[in-house]
N, C-alpha and C positions, 0 to 999 in steps of 0.2 A: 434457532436456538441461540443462546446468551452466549457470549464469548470475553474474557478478561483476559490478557497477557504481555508481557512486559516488551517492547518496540523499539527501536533506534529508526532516527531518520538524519538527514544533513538539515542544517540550517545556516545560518550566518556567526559570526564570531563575536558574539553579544553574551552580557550578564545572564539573561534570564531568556528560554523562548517564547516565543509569541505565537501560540498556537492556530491564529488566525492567517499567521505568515504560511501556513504548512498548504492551505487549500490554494488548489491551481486549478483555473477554465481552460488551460491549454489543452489539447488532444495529447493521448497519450496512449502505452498500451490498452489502458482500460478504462478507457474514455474519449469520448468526444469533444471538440472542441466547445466551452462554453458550459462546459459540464463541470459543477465543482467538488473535487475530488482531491482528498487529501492520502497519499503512497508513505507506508512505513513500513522496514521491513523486522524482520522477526531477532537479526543479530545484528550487532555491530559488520560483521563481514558481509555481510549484503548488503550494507546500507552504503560500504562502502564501494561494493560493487558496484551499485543504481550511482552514486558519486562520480565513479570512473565513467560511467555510461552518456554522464550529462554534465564533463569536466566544462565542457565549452558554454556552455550556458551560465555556470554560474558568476557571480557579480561580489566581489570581493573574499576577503578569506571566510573558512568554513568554517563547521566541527561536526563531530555526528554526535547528535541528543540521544539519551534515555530517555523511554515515557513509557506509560502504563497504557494500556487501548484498551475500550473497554467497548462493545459494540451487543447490539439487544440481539439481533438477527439476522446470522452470515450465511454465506453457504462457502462451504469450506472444497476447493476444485481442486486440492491434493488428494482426495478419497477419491477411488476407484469407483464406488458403487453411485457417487454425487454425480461423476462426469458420465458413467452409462444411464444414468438418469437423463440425463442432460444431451444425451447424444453424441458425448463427446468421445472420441479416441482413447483408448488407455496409455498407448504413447504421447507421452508428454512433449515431444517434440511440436506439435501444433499450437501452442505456449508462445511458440518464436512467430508466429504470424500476427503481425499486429492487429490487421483488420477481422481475423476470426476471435479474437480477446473483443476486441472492442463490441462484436455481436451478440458475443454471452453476455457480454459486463452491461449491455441495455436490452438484453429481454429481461435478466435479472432484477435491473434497475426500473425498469417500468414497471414491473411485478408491484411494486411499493409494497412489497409483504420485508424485504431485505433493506439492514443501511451497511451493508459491506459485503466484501469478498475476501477469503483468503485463498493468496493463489502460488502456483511454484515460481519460483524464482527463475526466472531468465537465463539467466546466470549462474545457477547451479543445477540443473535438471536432474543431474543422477543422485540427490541428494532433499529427499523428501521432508527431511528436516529445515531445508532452507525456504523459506518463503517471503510474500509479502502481501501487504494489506492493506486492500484499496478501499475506503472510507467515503462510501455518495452522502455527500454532506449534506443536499438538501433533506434526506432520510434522518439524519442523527436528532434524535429525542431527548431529553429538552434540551439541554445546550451543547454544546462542541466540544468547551471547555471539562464537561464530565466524560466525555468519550474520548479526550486524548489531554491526560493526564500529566504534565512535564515532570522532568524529575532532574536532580541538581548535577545529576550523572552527564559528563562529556567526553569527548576523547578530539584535541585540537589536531588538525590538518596542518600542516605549515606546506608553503610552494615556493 
């Protein structure tokens, strides 16, 4: 099913962002190394969360972007009835295993019926309204740029 809703991510401390900057082949919870996979999460406080999470990694100053996500067809792994489908736990605690994420996020992903996932937040499990979303780019139809939308909206980080 179709999915539209308005995202925050981090990026770098530039005029405009560059959407292309967002996809990473790094391994990560929900994904494989060499897999290109763009993470945005649903609020400003989780994005700053996934921020805090990957403080050491990043490479000059930040800010967290607004954008629009717009994605054809997800499977959404905050519904109870998507993960008993799936075989998954209804405790959400199994979220924090990385290498059981990353088994969903490529039976999923090789299905090629899906170009995303929304999933609980890490970071906030007892909190179903928080989430994030993980974007298999080689899936996104036709371009990237209409599935992840910038917008003039920021909020600067200073360290």
């Amino acid at each position: 099913m179709g999915w539209r809703a308005p995202a925050w991510c981090s990026g770098p401390r530039q005029p405009e962002l560059e959407v292309e900057g967002l996809v990473t082949t790094d391994g990560n919870r929900w994904s494989h190394t060499g897999q290109p996979t763009i993470y945005v999460a649903g609020d400003p406080g989780v994005a700053l969360a996934e921020l805090g999470r990957h403080w050491r990694e990043r490479e000059g100053e930040v800010q967290i972007w607004g954008l629009r996500l717009t994605l054809g067809a997800v499977v959404d792994l905050r519904e109870g009835a998507v993960r008993a489908q799936l075989g998954l736990p209804g405790d959400l605690t199994w979220v924090l295993d990385a290498e059981w994420c990353r088994s969903v996020a490529q039976r999923l992903r090789s299905s090629e019926r899906y170009d995303g996932l929304i999933v609980p937040s890490a970071a906030f499990l007892d909190d179903a309204d928080s989430w994030n979303a993980v974007v298999f780019v080689e899936r996104v139809r036709p371009s990237l740029s209409l599935v992840v939308d910038s917008l003039k909206s920021r909020i600067r980080i200073e360290s």
